[in-house]
PLY file of the C-alpha trace (Angstrom):
ply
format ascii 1.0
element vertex 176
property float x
property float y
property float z
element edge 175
property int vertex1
property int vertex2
end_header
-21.76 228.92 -54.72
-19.34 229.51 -56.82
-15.55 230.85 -56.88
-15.01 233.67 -58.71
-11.59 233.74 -60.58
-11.65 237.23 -62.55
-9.93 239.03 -59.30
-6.78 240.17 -60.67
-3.41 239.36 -58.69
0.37 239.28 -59.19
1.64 236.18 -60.78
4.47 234.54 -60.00
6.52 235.60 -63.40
5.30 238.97 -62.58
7.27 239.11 -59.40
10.19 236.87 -60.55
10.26 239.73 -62.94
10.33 242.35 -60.36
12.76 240.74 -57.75
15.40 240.52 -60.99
14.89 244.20 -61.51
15.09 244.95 -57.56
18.46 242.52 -57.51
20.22 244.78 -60.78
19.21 248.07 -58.88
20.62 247.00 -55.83
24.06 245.74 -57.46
24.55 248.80 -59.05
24.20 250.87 -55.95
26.27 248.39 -54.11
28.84 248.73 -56.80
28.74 252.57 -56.24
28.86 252.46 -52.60
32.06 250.27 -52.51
33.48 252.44 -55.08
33.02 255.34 -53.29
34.43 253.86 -50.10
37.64 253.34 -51.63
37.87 256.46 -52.96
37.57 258.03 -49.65
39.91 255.28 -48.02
42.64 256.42 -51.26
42.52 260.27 -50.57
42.58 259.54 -46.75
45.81 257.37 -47.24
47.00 260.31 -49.54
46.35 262.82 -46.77
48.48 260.51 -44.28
51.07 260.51 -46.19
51.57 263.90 -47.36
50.88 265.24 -43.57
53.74 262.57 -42.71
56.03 263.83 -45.17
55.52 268.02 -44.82
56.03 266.90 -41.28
59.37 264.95 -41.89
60.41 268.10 -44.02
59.54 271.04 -41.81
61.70 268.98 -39.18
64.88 268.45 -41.42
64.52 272.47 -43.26
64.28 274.06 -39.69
67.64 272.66 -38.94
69.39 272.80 -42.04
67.90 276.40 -42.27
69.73 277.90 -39.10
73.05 275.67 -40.25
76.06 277.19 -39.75
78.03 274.30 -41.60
76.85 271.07 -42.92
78.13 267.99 -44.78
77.12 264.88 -46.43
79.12 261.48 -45.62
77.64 258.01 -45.95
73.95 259.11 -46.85
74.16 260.93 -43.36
73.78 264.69 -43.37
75.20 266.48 -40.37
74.35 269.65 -39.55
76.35 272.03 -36.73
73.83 274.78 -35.58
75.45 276.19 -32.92
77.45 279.48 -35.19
80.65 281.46 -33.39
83.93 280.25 -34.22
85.12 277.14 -35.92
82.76 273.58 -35.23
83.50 271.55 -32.13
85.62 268.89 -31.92
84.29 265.15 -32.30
84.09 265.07 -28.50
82.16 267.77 -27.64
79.48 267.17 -31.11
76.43 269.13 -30.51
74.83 269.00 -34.19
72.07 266.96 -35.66
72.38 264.37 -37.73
70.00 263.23 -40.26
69.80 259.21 -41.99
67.86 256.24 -42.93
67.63 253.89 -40.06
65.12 251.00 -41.46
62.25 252.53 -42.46
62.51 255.64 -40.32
63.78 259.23 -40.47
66.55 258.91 -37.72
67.35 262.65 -36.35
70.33 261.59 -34.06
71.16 265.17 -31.63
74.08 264.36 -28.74
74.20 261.28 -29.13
70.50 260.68 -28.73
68.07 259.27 -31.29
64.32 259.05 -32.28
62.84 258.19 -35.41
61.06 261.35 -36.42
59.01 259.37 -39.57
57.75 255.95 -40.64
57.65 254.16 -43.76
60.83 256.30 -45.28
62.55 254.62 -48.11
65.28 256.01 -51.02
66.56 259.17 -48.34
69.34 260.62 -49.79
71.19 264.02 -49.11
72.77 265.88 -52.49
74.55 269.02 -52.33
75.97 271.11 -55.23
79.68 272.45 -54.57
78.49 275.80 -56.23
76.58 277.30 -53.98
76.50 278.35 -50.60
74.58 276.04 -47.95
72.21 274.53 -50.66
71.07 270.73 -49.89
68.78 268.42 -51.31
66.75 266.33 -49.75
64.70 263.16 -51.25
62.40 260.30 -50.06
59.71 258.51 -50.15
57.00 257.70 -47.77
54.95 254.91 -47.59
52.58 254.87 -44.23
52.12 251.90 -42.55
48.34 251.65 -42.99
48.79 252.15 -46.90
47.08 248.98 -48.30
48.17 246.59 -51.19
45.35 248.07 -53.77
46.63 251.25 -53.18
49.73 251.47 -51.92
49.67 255.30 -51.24
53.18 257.24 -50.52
54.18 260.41 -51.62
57.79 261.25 -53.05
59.74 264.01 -51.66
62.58 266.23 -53.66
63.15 269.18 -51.96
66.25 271.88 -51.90
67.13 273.65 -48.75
69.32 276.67 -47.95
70.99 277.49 -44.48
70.88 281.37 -44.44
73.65 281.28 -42.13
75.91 279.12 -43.98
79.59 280.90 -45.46
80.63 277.89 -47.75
79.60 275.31 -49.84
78.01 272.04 -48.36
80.74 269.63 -47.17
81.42 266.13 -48.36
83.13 264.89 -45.27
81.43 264.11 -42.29
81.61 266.93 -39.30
82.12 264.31 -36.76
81.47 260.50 -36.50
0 1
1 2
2 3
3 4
4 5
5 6
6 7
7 8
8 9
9 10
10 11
11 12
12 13
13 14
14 15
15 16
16 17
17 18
18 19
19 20
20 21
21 22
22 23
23 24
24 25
25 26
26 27
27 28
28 29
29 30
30 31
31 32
32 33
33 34
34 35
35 36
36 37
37 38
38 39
39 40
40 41
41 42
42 43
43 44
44 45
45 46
46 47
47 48
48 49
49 50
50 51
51 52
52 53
53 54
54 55
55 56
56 57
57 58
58 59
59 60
60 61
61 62
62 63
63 64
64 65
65 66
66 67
67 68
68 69
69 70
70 71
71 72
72 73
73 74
74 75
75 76
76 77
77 78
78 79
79 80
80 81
81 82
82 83
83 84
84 85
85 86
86 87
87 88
88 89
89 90
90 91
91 92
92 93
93 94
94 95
95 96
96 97
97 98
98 99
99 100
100 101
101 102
102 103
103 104
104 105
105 106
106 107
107 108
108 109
109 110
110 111
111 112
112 113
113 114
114 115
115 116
116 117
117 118
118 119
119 120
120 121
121 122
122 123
123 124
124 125
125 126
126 127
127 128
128 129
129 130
130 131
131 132
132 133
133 134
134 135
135 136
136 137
137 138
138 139
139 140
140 141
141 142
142 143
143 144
144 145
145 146
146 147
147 148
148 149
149 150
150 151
151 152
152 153
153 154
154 155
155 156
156 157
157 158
158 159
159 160
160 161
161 162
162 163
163 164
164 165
165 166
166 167
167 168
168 169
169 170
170 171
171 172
172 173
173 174
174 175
């Protein structure tokens, strides 16, 4: 008997054709996935850092808002909170004060200090002689977990006002 050799089958050009086709669908989703991860991994990053910051600046604004008197000296910003009568004397300092220590948001209160925020760089204090307990207050913040492709960080340039301020920011440090 015979073979019979009309049965029809896949040849092998038939599925090299097919496993190419397979291969350039998959790359493209691949491509897509990946992209899609790093977007996600971006606006998490973003989120970080803009949680880190609002953080950094509800800390400093709820001091500098109940001020009583402030100043700027050295790129530190003190801040005397406790109002009624004229601000202690060196020895007996009881205000907050606010500088770069590194990377980190130092808030230094009694002569105790804790970084507050990470990955701080460029903090500086202005203050216009004008107006009555008006500060500004700029940084940027990179977190630590921001990657090289995208290094992340938010910039920060806000103005303050202590409502319970008389004068004019100072330009001499309160105590040192």
């Amino acid at each position: 008997m015979r073979p019979r050799f009309d049965q029809r089958g896949y040849t092998l050009i038939d599925l090299m054709v097919a496993g190419v086709i397979l291969a350039v669908v998959l790359a493209i989703v691949g491509d897509y996935l990946f992209s899609a991860n790093n977007t996600v991994a971006r606006s998490a990053a973003h989120q970080d850092d803009n949680a880190a910051a609002q953080t950094a600046m509800l800390l400093i604004e709820n001091n500098v808002r109940f001020a009583c008197d402030m100043s700027i000296s050295g790129g530190i910003l003190y801040v005397q909170s406790s109002c009624g009568g004229p601000p202690p004397a060196c020895s007996t300092w009881s205000g907050t004060e606010w500088s770069e220590g590194g990377d980190h948001l130092i808030q230094s209160t009694s002569g105790a200090s804790s970084a507050v925020a990470n990955g701080i760089s460029g903090l500086s204090f202005t203050a216009n002689s004008s107006y009555t307990g008006l500060v500004t207050v700029q940084f940027k913040l990179n977190q630590p977990q921001d990657q090289s492709w995208d290094p992340g960080g938010v910039a920060v340039n806000q103005t303050l006002t202590a409502r319970d301020m008389t004068g004019p920011v100072g330009s001499t440090a309160l105590c040192t």
